[in-house]
The first five atom37 places (N, CA, C, CB, O) and aatype in JSON, in Angstrom:
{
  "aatype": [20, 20, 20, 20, 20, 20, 20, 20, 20, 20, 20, 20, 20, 20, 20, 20, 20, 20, 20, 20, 20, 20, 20, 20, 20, 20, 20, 20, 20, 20, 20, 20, 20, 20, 20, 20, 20, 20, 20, 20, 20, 20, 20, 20, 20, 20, 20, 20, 20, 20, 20, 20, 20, 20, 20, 20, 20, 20, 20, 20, 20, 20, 20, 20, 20, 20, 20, 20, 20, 20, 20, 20, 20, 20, 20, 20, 20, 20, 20, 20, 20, 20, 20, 20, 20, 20, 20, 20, 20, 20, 20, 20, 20, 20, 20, 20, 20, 20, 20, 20, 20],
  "atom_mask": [
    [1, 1, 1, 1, 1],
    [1, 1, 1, 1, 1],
    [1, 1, 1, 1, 1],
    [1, 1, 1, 1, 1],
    [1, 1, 1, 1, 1],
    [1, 1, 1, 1, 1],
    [1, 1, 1, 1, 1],
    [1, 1, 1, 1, 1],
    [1, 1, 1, 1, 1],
    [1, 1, 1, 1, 1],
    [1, 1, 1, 1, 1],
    [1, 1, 1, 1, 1],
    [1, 1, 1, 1, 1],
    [1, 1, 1, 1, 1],
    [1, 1, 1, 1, 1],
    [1, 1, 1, 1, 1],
    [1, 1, 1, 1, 1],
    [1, 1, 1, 1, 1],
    [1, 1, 1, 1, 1],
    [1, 1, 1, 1, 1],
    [1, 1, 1, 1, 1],
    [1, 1, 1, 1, 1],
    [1, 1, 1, 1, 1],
    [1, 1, 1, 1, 1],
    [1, 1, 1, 1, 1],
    [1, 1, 1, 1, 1],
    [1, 1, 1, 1, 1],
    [1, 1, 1, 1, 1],
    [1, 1, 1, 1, 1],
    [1, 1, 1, 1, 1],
    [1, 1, 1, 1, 1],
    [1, 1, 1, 1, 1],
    [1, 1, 1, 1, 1],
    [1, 1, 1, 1, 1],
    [1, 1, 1, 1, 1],
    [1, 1, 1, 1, 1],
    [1, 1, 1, 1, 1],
    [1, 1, 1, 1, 1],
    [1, 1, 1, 1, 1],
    [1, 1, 1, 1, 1],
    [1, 1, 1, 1, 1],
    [1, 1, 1, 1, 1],
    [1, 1, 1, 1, 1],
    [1, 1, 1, 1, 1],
    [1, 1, 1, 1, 1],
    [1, 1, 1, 1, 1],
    [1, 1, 1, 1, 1],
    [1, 1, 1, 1, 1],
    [1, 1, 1, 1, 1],
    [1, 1, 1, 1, 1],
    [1, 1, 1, 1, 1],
    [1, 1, 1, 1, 1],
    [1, 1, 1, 1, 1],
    [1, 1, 1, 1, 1],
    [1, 1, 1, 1, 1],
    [1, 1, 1, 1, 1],
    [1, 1, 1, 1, 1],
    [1, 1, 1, 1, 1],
    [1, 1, 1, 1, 1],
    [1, 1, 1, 1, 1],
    [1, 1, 1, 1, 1],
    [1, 1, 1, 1, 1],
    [1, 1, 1, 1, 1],
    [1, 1, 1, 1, 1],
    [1, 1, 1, 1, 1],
    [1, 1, 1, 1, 1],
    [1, 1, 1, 1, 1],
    [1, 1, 1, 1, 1],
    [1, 1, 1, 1, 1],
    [1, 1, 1, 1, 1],
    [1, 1, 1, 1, 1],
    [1, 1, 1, 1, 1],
    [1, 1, 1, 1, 1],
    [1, 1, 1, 1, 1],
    [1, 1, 1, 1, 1],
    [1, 1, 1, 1, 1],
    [1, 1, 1, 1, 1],
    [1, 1, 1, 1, 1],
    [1, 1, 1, 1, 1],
    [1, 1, 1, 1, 1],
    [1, 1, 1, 1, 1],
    [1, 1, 1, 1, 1],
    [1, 1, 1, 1, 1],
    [1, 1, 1, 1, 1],
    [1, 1, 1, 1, 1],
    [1, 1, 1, 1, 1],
    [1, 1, 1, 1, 1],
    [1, 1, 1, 1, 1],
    [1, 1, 1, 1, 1],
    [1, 1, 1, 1, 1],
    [1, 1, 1, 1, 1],
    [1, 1, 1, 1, 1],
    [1, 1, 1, 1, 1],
    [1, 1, 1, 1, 1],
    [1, 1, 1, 1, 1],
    [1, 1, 1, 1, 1],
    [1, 1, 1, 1, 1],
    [1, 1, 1, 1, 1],
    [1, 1, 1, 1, 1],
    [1, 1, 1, 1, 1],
    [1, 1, 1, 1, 1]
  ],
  "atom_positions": [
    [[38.18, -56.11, -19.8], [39.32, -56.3, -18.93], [40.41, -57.13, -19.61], [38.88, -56.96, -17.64], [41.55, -56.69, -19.64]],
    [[40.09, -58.36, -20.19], [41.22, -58.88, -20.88], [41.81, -57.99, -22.31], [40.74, -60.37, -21.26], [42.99, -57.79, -22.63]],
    [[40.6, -57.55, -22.98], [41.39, -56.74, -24.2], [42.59, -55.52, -23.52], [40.01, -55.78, -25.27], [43.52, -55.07, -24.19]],
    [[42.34, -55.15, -22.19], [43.1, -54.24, -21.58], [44.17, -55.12, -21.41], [42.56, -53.55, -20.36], [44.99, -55.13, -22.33]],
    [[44.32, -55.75, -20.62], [45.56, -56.88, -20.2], [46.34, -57.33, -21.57], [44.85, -58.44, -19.4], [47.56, -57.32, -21.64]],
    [[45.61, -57.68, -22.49], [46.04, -58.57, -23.41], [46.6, -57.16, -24.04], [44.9, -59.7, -24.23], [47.7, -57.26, -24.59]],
    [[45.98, -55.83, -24.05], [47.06, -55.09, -25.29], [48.38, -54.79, -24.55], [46.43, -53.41, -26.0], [49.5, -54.65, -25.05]],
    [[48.09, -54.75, -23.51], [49.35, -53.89, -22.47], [50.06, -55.07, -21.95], [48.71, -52.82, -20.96], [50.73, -54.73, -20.97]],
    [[50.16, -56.41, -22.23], [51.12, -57.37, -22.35], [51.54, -57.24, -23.66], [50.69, -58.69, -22.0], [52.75, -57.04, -23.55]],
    [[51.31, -57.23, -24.66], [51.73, -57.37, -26.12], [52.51, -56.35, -25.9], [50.69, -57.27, -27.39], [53.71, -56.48, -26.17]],
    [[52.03, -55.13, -25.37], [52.8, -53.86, -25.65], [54.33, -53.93, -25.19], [52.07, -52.64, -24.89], [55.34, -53.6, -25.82]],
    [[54.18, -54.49, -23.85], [55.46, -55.07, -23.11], [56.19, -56.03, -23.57], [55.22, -55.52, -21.98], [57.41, -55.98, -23.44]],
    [[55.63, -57.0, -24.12], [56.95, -57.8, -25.18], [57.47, -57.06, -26.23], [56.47, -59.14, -26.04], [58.66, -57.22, -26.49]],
    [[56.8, -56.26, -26.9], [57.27, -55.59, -28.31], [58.34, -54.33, -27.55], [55.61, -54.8, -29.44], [59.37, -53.91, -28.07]],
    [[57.93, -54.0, -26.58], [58.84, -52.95, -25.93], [60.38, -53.33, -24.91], [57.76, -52.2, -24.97], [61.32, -52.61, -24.58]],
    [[60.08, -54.7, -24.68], [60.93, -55.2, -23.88], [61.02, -54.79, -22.53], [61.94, -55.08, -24.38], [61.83, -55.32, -21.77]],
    [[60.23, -53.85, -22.16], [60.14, -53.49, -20.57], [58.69, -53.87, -20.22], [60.45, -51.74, -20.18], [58.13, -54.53, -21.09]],
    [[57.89, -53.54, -19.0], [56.28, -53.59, -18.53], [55.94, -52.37, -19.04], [55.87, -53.72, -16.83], [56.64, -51.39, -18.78]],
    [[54.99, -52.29, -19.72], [53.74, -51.17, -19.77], [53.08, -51.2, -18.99], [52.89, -51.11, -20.68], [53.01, -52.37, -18.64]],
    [[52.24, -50.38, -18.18], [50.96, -50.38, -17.86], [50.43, -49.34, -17.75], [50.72, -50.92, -16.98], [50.91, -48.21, -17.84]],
    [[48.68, -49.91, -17.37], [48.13, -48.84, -18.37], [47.7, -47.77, -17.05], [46.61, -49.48, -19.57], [47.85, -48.0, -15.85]],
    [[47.22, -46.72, -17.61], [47.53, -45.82, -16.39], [46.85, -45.71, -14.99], [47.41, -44.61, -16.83], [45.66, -45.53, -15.24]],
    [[46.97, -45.73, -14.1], [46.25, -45.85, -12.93], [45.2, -45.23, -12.7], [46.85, -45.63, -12.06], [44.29, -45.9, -12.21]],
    [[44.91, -43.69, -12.97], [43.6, -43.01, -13.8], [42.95, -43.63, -14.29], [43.69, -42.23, -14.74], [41.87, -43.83, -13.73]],
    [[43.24, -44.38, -15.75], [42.39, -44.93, -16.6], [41.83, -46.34, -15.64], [43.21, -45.23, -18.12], [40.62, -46.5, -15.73]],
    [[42.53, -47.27, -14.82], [41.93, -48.25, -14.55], [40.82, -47.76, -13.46], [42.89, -49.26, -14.19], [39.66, -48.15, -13.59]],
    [[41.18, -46.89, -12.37], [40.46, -46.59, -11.53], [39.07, -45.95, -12.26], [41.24, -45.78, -10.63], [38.0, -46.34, -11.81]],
    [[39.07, -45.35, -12.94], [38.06, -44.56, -13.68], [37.14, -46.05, -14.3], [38.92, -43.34, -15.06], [35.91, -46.08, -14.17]],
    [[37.67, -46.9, -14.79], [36.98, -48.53, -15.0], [36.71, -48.69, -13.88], [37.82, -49.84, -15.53], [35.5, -48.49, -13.76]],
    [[37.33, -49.06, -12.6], [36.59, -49.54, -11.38], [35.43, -48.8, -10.89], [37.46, -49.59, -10.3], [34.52, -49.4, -10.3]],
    [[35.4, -47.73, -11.07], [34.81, -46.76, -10.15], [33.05, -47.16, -11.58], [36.02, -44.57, -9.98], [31.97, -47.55, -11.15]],
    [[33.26, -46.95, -12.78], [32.22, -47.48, -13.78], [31.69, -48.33, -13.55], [32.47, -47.78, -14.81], [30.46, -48.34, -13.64]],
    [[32.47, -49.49, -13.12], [31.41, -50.97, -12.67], [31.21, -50.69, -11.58], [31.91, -52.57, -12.65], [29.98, -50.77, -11.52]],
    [[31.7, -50.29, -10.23], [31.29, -50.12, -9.18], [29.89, -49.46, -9.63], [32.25, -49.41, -8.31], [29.02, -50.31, -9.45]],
    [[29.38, -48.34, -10.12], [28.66, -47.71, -10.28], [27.37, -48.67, -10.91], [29.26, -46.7, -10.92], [26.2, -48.4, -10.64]],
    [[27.66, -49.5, -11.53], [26.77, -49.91, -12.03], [26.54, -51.34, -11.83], [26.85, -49.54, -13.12], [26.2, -52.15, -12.68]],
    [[26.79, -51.54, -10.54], [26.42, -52.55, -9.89], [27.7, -54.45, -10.55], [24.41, -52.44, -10.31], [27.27, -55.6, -10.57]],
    [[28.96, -54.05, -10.91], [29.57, -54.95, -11.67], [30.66, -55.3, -10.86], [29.91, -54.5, -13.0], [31.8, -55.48, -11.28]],
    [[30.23, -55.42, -9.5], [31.47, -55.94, -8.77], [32.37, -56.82, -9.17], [31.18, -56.43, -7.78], [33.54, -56.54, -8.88]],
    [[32.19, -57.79, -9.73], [33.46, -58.33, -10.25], [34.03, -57.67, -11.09], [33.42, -59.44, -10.75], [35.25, -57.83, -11.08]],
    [[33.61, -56.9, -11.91], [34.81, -56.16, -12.9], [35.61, -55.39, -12.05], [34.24, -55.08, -14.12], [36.82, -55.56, -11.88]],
    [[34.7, -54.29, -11.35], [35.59, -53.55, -10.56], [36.2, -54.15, -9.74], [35.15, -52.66, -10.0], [37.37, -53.95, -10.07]],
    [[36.21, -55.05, -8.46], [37.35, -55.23, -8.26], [38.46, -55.67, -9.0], [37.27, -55.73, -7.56], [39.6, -55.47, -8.58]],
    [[38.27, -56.17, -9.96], [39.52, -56.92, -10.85], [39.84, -55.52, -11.47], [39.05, -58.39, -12.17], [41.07, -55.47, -11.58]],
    [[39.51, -54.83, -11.74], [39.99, -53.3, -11.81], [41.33, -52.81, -10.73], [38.55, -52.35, -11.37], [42.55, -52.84, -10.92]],
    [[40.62, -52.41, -9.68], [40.81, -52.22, -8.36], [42.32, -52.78, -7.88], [39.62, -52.91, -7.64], [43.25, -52.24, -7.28]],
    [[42.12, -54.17, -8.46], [43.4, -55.49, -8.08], [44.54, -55.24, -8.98], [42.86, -57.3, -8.44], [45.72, -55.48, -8.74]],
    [[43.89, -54.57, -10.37], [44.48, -54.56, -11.11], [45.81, -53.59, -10.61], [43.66, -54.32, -12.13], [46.97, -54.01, -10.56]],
    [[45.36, -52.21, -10.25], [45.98, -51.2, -9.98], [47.33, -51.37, -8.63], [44.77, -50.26, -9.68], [48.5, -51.03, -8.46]],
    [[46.32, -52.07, -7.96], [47.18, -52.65, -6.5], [48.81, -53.45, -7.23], [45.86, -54.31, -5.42], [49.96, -53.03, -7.07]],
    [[48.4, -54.56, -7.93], [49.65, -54.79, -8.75], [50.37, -53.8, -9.56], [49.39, -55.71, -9.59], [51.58, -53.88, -9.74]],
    [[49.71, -52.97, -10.0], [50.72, -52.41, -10.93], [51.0, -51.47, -10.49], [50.5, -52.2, -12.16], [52.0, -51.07, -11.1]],
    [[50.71, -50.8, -9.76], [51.3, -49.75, -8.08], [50.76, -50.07, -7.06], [51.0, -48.11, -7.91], [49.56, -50.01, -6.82]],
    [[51.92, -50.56, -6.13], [51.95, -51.33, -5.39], [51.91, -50.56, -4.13], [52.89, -52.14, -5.64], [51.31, -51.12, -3.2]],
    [[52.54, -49.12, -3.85], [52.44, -48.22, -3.66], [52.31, -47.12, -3.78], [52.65, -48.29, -3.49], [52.97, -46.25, -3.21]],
    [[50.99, -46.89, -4.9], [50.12, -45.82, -4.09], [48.94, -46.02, -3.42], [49.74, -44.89, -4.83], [48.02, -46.83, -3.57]],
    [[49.14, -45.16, -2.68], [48.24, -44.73, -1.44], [46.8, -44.82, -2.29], [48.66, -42.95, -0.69], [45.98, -45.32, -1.52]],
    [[46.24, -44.55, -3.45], [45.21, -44.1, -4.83], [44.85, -45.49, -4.8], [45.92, -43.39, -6.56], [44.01, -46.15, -4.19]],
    [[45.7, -45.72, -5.58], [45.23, -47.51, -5.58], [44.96, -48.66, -4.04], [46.72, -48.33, -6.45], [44.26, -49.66, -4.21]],
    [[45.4, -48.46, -3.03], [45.27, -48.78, -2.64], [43.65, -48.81, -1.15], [46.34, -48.71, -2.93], [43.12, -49.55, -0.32]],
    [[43.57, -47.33, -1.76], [42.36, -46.72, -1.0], [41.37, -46.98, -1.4], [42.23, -45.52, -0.88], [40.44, -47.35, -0.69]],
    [[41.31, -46.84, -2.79], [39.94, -47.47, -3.93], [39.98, -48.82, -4.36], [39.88, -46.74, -5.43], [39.28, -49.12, -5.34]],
    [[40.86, -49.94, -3.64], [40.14, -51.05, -3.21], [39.68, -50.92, -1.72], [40.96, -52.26, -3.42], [38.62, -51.51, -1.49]],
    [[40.34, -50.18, -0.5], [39.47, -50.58, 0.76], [37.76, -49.36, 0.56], [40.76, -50.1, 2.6], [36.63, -49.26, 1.05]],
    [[38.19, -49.04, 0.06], [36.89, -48.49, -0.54], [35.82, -49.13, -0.93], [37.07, -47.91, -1.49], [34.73, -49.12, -0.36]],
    [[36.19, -49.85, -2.22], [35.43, -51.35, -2.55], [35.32, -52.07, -1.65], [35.98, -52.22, -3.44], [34.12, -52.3, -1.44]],
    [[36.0, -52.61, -0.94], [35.68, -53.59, 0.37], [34.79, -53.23, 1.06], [36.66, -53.79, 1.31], [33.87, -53.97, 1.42]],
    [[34.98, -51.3, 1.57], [33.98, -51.0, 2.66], [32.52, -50.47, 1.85], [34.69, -49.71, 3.77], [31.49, -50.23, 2.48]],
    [[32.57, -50.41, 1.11], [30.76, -50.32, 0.25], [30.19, -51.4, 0.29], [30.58, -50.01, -1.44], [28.97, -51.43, 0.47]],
    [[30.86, -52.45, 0.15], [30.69, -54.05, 0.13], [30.48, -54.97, 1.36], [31.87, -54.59, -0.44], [30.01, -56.11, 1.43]],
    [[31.03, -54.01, 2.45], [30.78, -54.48, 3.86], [31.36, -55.55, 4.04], [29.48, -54.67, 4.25], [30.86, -56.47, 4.69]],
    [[32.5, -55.59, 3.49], [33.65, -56.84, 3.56], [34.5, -55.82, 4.59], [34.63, -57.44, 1.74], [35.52, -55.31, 4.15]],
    [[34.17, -55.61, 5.61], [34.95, -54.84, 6.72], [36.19, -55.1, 6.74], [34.55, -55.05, 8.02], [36.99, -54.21, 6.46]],
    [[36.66, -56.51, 7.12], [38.14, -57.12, 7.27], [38.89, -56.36, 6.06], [38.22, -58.98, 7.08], [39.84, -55.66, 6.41]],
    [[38.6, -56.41, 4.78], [39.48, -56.65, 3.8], [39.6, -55.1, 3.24], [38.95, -57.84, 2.74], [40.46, -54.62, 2.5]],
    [[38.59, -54.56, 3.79], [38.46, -52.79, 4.16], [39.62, -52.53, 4.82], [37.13, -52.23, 5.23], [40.47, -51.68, 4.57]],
    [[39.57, -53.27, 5.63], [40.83, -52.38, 7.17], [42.23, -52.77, 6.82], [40.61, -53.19, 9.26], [43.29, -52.27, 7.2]],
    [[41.93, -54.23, 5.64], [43.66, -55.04, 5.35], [44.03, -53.59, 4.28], [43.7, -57.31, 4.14], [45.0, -52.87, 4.49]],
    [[43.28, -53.42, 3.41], [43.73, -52.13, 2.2], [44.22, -51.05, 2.85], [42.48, -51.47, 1.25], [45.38, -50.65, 2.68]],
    [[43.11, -50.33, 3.89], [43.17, -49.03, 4.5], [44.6, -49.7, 5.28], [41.61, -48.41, 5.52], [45.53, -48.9, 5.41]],
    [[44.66, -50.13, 5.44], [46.21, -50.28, 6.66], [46.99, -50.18, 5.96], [46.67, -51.59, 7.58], [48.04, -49.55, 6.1]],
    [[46.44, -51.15, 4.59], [48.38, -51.21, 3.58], [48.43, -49.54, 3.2], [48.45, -52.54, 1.34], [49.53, -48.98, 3.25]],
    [[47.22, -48.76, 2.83], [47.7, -47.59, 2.45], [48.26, -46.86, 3.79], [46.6, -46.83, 1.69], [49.0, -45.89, 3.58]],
    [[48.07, -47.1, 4.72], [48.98, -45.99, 6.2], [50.36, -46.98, 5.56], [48.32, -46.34, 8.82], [51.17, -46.33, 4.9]],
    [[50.54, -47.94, 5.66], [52.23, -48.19, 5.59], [52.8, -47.2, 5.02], [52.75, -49.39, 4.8], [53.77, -46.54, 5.4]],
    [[51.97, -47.09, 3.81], [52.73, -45.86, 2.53], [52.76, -44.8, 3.11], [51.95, -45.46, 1.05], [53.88, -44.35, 3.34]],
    [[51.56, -43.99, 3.54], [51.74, -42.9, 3.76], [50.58, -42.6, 4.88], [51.78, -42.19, 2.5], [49.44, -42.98, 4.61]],
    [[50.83, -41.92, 6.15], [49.84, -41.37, 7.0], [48.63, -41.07, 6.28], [50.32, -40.21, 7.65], [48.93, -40.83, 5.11]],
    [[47.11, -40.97, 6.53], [46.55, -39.98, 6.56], [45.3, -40.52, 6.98], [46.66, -39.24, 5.46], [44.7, -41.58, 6.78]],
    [[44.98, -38.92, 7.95], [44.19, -38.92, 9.04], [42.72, -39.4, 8.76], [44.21, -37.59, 9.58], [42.03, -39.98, 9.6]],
    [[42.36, -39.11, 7.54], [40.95, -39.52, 7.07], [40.6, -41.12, 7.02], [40.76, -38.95, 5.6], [39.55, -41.71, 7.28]],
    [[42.1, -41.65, 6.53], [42.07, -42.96, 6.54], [41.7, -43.72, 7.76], [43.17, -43.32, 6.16], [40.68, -44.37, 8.0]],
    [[42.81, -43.49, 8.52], [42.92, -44.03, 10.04], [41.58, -43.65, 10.7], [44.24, -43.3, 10.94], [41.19, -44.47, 11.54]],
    [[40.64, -42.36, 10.44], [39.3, -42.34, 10.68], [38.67, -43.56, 10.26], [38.72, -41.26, 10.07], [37.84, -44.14, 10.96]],
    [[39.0, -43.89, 9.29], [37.81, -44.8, 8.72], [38.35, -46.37, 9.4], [37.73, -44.75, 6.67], [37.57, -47.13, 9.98]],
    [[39.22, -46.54, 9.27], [39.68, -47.81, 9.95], [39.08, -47.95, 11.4], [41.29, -47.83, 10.03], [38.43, -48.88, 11.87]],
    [[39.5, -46.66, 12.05], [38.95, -47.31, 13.62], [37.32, -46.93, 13.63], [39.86, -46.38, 15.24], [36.63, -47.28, 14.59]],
    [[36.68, -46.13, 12.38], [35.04, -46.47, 12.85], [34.74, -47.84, 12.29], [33.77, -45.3, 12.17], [33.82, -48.43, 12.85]],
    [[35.44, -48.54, 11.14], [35.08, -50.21, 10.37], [35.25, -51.07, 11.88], [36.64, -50.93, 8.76], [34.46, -51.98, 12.14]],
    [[36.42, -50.66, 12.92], [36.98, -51.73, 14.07], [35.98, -51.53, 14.89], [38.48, -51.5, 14.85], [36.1, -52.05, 16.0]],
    [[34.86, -50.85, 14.64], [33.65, -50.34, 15.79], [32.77, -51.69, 15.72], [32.55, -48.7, 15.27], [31.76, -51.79, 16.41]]
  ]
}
C-alpha cells in the first residue's frame, strides 16, 4: 500500500498535476485482502478509492460492502447512502433498508 501511494505521489510532483492509480486496480487490491482475510489492507484500499473518486457509485459501494461483510451495519448504511446521493439504485436501497431491519 505505501509503495502504491509513494509511486503515485512522486508521479504527481514530477507531473505537476494528481495521478492516481486506477480505481480497477485498487478495488481489485481490496477485494484480494478482503479475500484473504486482511481487513486492514482492504479497507485502506477501499478508503483509498473513496478519496480519489469521491463520486463513484464503484467506490463507494465496495466500501459499504466491506462494512456490511464486517457487520459494521452503521458504516454499511453511511457508504450505501453516500452512493444513492450519486446515483439511485434499487439494489442498493434494498440493502440499506434490510441492514435498518
Amino acid at each position: 500500500d505505501s509503495i502504491i501511494i509513494n509511486h503515485y505521489t512522486m508521479l504527481s510532483k514530477q507531473m505537476g498535476y494528481p495521478i492516481y492509480p486506477s480505481e480497477s486496480l485498487i478495488n481489485v487490491l481490496g477485494n484480494y485482502y478482503l479475500a484473504n482475510n486482511r481487513l486492514d489492507k482492504a479497507e485502506l484500499f477501499y478508503k483509498m478509492n473513496v478519496k480519489n473518486y469521491p463520486r463513484s457509485c464503484q467506490s463507494l459501494h465496495c466500501l459499504g460492502s466491506f462494512y456490511e461483510k464486517n457487520g459494521e451495519r452503521a458504516n454499511a448504511i453511511e457508504w450505501y447512502t453516500k452512493e444513492l446521493q450519486v446515483k439511485e439504485n434499487r439494489d442498493t436501497r434494498k440493502k440499506i433498508n434490510k441492514l435498518k431491519k
